[in-house]
C-alpha positions as CSV (number, residue, x, y, z in Angstrom):
1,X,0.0,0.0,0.0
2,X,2.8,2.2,0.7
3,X,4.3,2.2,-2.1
4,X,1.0,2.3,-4.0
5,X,0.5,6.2,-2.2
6,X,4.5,6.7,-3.1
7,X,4.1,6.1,-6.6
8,X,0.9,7.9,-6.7
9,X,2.2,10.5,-5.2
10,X,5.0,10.5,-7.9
11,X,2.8,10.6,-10.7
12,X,0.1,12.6,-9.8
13,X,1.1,14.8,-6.9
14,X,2.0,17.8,-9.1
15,X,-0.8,18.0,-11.3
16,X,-3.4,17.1,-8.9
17,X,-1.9,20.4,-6.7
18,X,-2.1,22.5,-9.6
19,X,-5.3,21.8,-10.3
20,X,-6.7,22.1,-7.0
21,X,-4.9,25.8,-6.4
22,X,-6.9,26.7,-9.6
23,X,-10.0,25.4,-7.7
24,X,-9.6,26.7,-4.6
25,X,-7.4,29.8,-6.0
26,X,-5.8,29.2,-2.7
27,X,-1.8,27.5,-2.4
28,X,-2.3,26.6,1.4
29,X,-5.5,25.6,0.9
30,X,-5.0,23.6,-2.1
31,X,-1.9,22.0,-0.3
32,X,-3.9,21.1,2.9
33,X,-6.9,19.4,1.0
34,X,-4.2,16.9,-0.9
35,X,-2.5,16.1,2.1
36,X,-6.1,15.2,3.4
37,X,-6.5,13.6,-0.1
38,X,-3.1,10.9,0.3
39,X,-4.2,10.5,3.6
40,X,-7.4,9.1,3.1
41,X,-6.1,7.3,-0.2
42,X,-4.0,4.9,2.8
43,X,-7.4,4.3,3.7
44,X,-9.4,3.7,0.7
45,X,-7.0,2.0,-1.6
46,X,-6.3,-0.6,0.5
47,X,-7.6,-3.1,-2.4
48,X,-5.3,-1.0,-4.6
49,X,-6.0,2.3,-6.6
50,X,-9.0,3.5,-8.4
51,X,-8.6,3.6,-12.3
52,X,-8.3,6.8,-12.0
53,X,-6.0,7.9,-8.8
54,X,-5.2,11.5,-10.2
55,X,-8.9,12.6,-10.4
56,X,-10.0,10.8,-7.5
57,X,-7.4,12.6,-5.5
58,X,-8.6,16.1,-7.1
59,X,-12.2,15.1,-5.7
60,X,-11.4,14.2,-2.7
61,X,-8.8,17.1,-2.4
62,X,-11.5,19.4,-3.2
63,X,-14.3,18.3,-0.7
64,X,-11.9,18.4,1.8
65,X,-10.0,21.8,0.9
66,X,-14.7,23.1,1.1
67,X,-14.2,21.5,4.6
68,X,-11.5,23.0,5.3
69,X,-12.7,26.5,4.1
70,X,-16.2,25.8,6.0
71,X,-14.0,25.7,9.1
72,X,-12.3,28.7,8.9
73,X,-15.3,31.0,7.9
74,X,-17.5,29.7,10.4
75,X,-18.1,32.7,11.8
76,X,-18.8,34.8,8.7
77,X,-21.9,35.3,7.5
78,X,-23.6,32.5,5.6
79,X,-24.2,34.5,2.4
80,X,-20.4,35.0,2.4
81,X,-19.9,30.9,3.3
82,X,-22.2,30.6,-0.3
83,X,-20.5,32.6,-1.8
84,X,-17.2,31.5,-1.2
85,X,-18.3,27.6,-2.1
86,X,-19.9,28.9,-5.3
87,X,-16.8,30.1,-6.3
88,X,-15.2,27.5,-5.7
89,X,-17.8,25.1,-7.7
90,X,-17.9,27.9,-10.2
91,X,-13.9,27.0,-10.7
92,X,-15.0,23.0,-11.0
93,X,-17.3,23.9,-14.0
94,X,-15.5,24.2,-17.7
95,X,-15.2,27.7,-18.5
96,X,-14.4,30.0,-21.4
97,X,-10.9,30.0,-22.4
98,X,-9.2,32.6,-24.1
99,X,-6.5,32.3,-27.3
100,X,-3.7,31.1,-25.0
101,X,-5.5,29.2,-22.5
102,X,-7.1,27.3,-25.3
103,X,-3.8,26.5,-27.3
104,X,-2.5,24.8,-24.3
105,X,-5.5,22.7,-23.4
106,X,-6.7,22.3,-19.9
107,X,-3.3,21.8,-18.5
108,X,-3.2,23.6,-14.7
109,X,0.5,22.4,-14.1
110,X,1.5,25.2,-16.9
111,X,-0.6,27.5,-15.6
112,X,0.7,26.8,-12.1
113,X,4.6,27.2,-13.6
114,X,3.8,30.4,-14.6
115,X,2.3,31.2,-11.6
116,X,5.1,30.6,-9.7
117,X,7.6,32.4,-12.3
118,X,5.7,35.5,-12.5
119,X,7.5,38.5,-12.9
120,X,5.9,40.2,-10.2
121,X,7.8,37.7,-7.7
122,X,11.8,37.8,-6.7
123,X,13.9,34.7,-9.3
124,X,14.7,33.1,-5.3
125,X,10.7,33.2,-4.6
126,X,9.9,32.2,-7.6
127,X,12.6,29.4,-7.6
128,X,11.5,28.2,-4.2
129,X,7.8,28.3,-5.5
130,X,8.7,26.0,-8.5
131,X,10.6,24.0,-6.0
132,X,7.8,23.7,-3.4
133,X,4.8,23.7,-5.6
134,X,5.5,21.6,-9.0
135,X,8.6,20.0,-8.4
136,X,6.7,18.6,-4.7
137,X,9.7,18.8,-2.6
138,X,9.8,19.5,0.9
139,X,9.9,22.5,2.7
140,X,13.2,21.3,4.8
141,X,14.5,20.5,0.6
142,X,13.9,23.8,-0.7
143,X,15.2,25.6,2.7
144,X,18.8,23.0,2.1
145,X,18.9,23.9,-1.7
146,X,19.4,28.0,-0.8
147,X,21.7,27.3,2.4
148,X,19.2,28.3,5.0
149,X,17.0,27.0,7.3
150,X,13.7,25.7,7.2
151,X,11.9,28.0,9.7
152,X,13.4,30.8,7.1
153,X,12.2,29.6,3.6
154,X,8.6,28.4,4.9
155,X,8.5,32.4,5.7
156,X,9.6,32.7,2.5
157,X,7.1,30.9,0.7
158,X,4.4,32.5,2.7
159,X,5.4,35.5,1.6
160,X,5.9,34.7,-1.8
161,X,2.1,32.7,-1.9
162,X,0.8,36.3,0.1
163,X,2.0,38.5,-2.8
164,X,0.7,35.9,-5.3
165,X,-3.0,37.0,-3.6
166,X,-2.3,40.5,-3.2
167,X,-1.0,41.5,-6.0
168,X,-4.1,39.2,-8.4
169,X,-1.6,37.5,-10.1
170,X,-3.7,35.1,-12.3
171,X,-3.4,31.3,-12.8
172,X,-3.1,31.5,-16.1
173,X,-1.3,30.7,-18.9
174,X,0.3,34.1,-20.4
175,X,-1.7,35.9,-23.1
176,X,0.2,35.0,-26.5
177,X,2.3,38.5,-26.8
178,X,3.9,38.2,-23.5
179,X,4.6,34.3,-23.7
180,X,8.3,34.5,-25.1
181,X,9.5,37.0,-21.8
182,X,7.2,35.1,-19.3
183,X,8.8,31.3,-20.6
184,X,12.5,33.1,-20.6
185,X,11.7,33.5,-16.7
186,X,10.2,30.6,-16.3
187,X,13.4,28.7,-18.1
188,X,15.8,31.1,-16.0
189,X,14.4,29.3,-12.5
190,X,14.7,25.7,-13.8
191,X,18.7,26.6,-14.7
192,X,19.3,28.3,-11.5
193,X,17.8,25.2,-9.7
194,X,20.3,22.9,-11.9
195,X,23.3,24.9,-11.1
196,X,23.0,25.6,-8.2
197,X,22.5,21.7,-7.7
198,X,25.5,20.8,-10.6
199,X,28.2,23.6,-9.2
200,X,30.1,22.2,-6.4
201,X,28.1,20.5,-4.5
202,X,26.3,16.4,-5.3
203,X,23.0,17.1,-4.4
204,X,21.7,14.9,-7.6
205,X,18.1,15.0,-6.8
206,X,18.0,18.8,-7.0
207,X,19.9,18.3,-10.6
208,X,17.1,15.8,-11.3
209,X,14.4,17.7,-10.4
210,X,15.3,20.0,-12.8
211,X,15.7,18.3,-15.8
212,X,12.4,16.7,-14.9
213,X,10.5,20.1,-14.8
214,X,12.4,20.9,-18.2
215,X,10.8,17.4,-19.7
216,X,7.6,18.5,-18.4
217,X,7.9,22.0,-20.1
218,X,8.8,20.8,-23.3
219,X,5.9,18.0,-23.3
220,X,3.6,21.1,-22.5
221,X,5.2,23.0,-24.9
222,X,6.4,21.1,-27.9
223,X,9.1,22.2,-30.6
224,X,10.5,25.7,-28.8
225,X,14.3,25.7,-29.2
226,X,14.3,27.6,-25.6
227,X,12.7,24.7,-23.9
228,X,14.5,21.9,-25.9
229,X,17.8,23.8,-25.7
230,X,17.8,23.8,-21.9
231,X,16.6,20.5,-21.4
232,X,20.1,18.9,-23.6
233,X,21.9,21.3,-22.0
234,X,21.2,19.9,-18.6
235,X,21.1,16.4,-19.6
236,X,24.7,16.8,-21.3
237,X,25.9,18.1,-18.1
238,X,24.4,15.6,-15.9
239,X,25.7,13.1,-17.5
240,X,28.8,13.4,-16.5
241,X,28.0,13.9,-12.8
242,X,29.5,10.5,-11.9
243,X,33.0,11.3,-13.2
244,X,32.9,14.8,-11.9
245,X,33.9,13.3,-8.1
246,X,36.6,10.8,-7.4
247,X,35.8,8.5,-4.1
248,X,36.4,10.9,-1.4
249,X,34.2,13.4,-3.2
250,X,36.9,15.2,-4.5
251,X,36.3,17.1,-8.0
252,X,37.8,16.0,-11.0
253,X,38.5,18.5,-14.0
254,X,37.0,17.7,-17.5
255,X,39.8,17.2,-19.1
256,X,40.9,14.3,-16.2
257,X,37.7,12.7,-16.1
258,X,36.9,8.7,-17.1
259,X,35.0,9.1,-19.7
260,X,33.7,5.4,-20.0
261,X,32.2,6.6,-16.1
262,X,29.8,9.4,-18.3
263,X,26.2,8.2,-18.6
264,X,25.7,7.2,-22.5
265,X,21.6,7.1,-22.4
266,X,21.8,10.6,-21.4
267,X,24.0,12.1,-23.9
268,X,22.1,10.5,-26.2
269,X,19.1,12.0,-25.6
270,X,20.7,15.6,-25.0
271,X,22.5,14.8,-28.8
272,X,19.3,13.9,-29.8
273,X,17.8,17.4,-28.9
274,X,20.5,20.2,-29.9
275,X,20.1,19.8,-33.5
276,X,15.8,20.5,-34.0
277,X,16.5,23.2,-31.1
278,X,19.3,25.2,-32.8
279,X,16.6,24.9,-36.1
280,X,13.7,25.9,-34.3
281,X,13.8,29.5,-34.6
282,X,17.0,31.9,-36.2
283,X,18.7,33.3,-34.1
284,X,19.1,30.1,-32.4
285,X,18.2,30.6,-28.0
286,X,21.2,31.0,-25.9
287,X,20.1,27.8,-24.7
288,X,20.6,26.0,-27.7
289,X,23.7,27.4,-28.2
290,X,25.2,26.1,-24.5
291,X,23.9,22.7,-25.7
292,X,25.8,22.7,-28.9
293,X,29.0,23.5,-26.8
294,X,28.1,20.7,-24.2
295,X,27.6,18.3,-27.6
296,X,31.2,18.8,-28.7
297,X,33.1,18.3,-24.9
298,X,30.5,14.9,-25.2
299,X,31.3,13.9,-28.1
300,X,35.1,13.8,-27.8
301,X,36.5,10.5,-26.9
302,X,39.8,11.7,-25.5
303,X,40.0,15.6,-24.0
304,X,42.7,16.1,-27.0
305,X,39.7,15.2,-29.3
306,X,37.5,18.5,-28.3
307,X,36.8,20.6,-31.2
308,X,37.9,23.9,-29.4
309,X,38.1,25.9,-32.4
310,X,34.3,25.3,-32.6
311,X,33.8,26.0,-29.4
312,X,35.6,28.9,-29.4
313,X,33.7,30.1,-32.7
314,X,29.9,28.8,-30.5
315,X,31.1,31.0,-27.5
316,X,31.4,34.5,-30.2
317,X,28.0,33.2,-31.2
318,X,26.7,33.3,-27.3
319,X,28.2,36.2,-27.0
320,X,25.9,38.1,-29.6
321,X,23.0,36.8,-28.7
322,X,23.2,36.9,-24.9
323,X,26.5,39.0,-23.9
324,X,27.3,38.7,-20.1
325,X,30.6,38.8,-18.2
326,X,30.4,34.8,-17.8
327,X,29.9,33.9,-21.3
328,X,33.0,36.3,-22.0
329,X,35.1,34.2,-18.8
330,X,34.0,31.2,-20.6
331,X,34.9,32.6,-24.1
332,X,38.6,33.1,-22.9
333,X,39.3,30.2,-21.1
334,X,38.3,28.1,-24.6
335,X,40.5,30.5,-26.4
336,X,43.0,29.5,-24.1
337,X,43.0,26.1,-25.5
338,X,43.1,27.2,-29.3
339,X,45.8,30.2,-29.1
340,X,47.5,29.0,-25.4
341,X,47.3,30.8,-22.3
342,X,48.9,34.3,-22.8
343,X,46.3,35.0,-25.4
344,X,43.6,34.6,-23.2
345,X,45.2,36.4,-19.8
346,X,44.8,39.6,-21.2
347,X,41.0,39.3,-21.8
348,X,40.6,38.0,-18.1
349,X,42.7,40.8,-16.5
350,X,40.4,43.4,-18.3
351,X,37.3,41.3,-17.4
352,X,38.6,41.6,-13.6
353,X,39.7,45.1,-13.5
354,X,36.3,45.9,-14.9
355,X,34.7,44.4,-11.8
356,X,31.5,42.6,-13.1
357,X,32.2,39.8,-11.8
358,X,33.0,40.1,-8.3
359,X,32.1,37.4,-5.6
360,X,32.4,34.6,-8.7
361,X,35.5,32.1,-7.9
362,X,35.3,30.9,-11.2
363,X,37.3,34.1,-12.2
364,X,40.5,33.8,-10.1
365,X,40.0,30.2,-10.9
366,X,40.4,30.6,-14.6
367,X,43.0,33.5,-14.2
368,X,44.7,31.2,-11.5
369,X,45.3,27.9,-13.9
370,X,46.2,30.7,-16.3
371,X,48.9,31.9,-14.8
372,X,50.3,28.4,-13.7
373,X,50.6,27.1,-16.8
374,X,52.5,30.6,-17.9
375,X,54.9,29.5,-15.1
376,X,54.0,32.7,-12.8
377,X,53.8,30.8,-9.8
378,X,53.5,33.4,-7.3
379,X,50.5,35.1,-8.9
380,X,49.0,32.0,-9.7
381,X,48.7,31.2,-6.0
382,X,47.8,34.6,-5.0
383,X,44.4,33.8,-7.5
384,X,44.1,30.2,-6.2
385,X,43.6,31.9,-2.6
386,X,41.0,34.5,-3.7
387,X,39.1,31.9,-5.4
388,X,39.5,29.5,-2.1
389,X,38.3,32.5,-0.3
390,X,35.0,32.4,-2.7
391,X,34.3,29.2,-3.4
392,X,30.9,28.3,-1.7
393,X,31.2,24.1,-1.7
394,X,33.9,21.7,0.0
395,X,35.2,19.9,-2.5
396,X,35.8,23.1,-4.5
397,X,37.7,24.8,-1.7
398,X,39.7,21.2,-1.5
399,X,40.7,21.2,-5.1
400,X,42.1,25.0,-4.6
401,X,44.2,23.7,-1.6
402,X,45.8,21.0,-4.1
403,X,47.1,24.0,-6.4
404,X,48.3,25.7,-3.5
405,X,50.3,23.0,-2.4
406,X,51.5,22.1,-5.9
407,X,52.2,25.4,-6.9
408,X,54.0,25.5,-3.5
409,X,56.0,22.1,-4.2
């Protein structure tokens, strides 16, 4: 029975949420009635599910969410008690959808993704949200993910759900014109989610949850180049999550990773993808782009095989279409490998002095190997300790104290 709720759960959780906070227009309340939901399912499905077990939770879900809704308005007036349940059944009936409701069916887990990305929200809340909401984790899981504890983000996600009803932001899909900016946002939080998970830390499910929002997003939204961009960019990277760490948890460069240790299922469905996403629109996304350059460092067999002249050439394109101080660090550092070191110092020293990038490790990192492999020892470990200084995660701080200590034998 147990594992009959689990996978239940699994399947049906996040869509049976989002459409019961479209019902009740209500997070908490929409959150309390499913819990009440599963926990009458242990009951009921004792002689194993109903055919159904996503809209049997929904039903129950929702009688119990009215319940819980009775309860708390006791004391009103009973024309407001109606009127509260009539809006609530009023929600239950089909209704008149506009253009962009219409194109995406009557699907209330989009809707409730770009409810939690809205613009009107800060990219942590709405991050959190996502986390909380669709992806299903817990409260003490979101609160680990940003570093803080779980007393803090539950008053985080309060907040966030409070501004949701203050501020009327809609369950909605957005109207047509404002799609492309509201899915850029909505892609933005799934990344930050992945790398946050993929950067120096081995908190896989986090990376998982991700790419499984991303599938989601592109089954919901078929054929955008964003969407399908992102998700092979992810799934390139994730597949080589179990050569990134040796046994003690130490990381392990690219270029010294075992390659027979990357996950070959995965980079075939990330291959599979860059090509129809770089296709689907011109210019290609950003996203698309990133994949492309993931495809090349997947497809070599030995690191002497990567195609950095091509990557080089990918990273100009990136920088065109979506120019930041971090595609231009990246940029360098691949030059580095086509033209050697002291072409690419230069462009990091100005990137420093200029100051956009302060707080990153990555920077001193990069200008750190840099250096070392110019033979400039003393700077070199002068960058390796203001990276080790920034660098958020264990085993990043560990591989900056084996420089130091080679650079120092």
């Amino acid at each position: 029975m147990a594992s009959c709720i689990d996978d239940a759960f699994r399947r049906h959780g996040a869509e049976a949420l989002a459409t019961l906070i479209r019902l009740t227009g209500d997070f908490d309340l929409a959150e309390e009635g499913l819990q009440e939901a599963f926990a009458a399912a242990a009951v009921a499905w004792q002689t194993g599910p109903p055919d159904n077990p996503r809209a049997w939770l929904i039903s129950v879900g929702r009688r119990r969410a009215l319940d819980q809704l009775r309860r708390k308005i006791a004391f009103r007036s009973r024309q407001e008690q109606l009127a509260v349940e009539a809006k609530i059944e009023r929600q239950a009936a089909p209704v008149e959808t506009d253009e962009a409701e219409a194109a995406f069916g009557d699907d209330d887990l989009l809707r409730l993704i770009f409810t939690c990305c809205h613009p009107a929200l800060a990219l942590e809340a709405q991050v959190a949200l996502t986390l909380r909401t669709v992806c299903s984790l817990p409260t003490a899981s979101v609160a680990r993910a940003f570093l803080v504890s779980e007393e803090t983000m539950a008053q985080r996600l309060v907040r966030a759900k409070a501004k949701i009803r203050a501020a009327g932001i809609p369950y909605r899909t957005p109207p047509r014109e404002l799609l492309d900016a509201r899915v850029l946002g909505v892609l933005a939080a799934i990344y930050l989610v992945f790398t946050e998970a993929y950067a120096g830390d081995p908190r896989q499910s986090l990376a998982a949850e991700a790419i499984g929002l991303a599938r989601r997003l592109d089954a919901l939204l078929p054929g955008r180049g964003d969407v399908q961009g992102l998700l092979a960019l992810m799934l390139l990277h994730e597949a080589r999550r179990p050569a990134r760490y040796d046994a003690a948890g130490d990381l392990v460069l690219l270029e010294d990773q075992d390659r027979g240790l990357w996950k070959a299922a995965m980079i075939a469905e990330g291959l599979a993808l860059v090509e129809p996403a770089l296709k689907a629109r011109a210019p290609p996304s950003p996203y698309a782009v990133q994949a492309a350059i993931a495809a090349l460092h997947a497809q070599a067999a030995t690191p002497q095989a990567t195609d950095w002249r091509q990557i080089v050439g990918l990273y100009a394109v990136l920088m065109r279409l979506s120019p930041s101080p971090v595609i231009e660090l990246n940029h360098a550092a691949a030059l580095a490998m086509v033209d050697g070191p002291a072409a690419a110092l230069p462009r990091v020293e100005a990137l420093a002095a200029r100051g956009g990038l302060d707080g990153y490790d990555v920077l001193p990192a990069v200008r750190a190997d840099l250096l070392r492999r110019l033979g400039r020892r003393k700077e070199a470990g002068a960058a390796y300790q203001d990276a080790l200084r920034l660098a958020r995660y264990d085993p990043e701080r560990r591989f900056f104290r084996r420089r130091l200590a080679e650079l120092e034998e």
